[in-house]
C-alpha positions in Angstrom: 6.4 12.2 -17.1 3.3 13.2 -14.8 4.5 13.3 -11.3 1.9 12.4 -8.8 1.4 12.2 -4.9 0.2 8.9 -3.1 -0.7 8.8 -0.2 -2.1 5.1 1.4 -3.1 3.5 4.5 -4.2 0.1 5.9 -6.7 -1.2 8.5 -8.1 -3.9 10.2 -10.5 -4.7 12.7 -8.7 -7.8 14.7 -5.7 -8.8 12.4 -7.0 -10.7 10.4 -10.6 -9.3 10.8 -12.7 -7.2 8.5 -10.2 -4.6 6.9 -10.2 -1.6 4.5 -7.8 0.3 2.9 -7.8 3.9 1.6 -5.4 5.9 -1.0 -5.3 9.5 -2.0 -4.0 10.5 -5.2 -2.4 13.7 -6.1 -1.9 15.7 -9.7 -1.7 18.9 -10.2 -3.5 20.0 -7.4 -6.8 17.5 -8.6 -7.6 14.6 -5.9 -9.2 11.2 -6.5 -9.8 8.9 -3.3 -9.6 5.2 -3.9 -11.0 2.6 -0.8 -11.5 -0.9 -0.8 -12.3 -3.8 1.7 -12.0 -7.9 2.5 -14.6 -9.2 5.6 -10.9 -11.7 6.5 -7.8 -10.5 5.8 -4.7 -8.8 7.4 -3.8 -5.3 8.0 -0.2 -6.0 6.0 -2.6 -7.4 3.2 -4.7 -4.0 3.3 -1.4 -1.6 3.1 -0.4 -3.5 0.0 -3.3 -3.5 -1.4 -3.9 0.8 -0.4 -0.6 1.0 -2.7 -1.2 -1.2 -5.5 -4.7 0.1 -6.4 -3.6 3.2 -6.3 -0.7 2.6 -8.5 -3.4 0.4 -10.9 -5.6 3.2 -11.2 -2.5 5.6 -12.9 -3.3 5.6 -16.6 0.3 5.5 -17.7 3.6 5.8 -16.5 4.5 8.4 -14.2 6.6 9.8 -11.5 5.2 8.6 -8.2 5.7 9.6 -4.8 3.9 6.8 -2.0 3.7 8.0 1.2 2.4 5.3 3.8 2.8 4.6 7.4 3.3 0.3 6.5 6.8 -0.3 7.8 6.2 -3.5 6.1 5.7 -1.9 2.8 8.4 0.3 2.8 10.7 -1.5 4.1 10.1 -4.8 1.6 10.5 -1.6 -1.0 13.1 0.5 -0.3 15.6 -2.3 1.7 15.0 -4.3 -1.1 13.3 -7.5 0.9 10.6 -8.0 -1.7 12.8 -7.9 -4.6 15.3 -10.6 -2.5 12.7 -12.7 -1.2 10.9 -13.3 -5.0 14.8 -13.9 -6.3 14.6 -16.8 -3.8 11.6 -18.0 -4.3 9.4 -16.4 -1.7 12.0 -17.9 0.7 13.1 -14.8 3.2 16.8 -15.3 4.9 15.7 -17.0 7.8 14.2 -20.3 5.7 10.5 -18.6 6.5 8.1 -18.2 3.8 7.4 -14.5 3.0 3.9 -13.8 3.3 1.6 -12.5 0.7 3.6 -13.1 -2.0 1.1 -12.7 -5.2 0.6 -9.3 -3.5 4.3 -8.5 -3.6 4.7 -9.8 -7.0 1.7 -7.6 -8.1 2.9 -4.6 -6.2 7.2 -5.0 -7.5 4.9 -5.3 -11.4 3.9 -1.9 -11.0 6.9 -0.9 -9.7 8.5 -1.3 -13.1 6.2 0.5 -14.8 6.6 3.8 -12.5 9.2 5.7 -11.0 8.2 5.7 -7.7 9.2 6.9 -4.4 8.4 5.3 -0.9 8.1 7.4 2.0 7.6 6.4 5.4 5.3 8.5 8.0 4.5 7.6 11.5 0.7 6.4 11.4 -1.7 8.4 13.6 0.2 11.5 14.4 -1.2 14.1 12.4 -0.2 13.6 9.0 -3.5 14.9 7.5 -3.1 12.8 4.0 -2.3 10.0 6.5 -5.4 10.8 8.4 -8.0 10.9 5.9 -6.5 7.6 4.3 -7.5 5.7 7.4 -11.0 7.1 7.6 -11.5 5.7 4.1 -9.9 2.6 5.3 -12.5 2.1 8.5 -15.3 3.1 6.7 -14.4 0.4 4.0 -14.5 -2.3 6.7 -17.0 -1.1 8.5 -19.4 -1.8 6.0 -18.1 -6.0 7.2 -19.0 -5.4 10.9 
């Protein structure tokens, strides 16, 4: 199994406002850049979607590490909220609806196909990966200003 690095960030201007997202992937020393953008959406919306386009654009099944400063998005993966909230119906434990949903559904889909790790980093300190994800990520909603 191919083992490739991810790495994925999110951004919006106003939230929700024009946002982009940017991913990096990794194999064998060979990297692709991936960036994307919505004129109204959320900066939650644009984390997901940095992580499942990336995933989307593997060509088969491989081993995956994500890297990504979205608390949201690693902590609905690796604390198991995603996987609890579409077992109740989108329903999270205090009676709220989850948000973005067909995202989650989506992004837990492509989960099953890959063995993937999660890893959190702290946005905007450094992390160079991290760094160049988010100028992809402006530059993709810039294009909306």
């Amino acid at each position: 199994m191919k083992k490739v690095e991810i790495f994925t960030d999110g951004a919006c201007s106003g939230n929700p406002g024009p946002g982009g997202w940017g991913a990096i992937l990794r194999y064998n020393g060979v990297e692709k850049e991936l960036s994307g953008g919505d004129p109204l959406t959320t900066n939650n919306r644009m984390e997901m979607l940095a992580v499942i386009e990336a995933l989307k654009a593997l060509k088969e099944p491989c081993e995956v590490t994500v890297t990504s400063d979205s608390q949201y998005v690693c902590n609905g993966i690796n604390k198991g909220w995603a996987v609890n909230w579409q077992k109740n119906n989108w329903i999270k434990s205090d009676k709220t609806k989850a948000k973005n949903p067909e995202l989650w559904e989506e992004l837990l889909s492509l989960l099953k196909i890959h063995k993937a790790a999660i890893i959190w980093v702290k946005g905007h300190n450094g992390h160079p990966e991290n760094e160049r994800c988010d100028r992809l990520a402006v530059e993709a909603y810039s294009k909306y200003l």
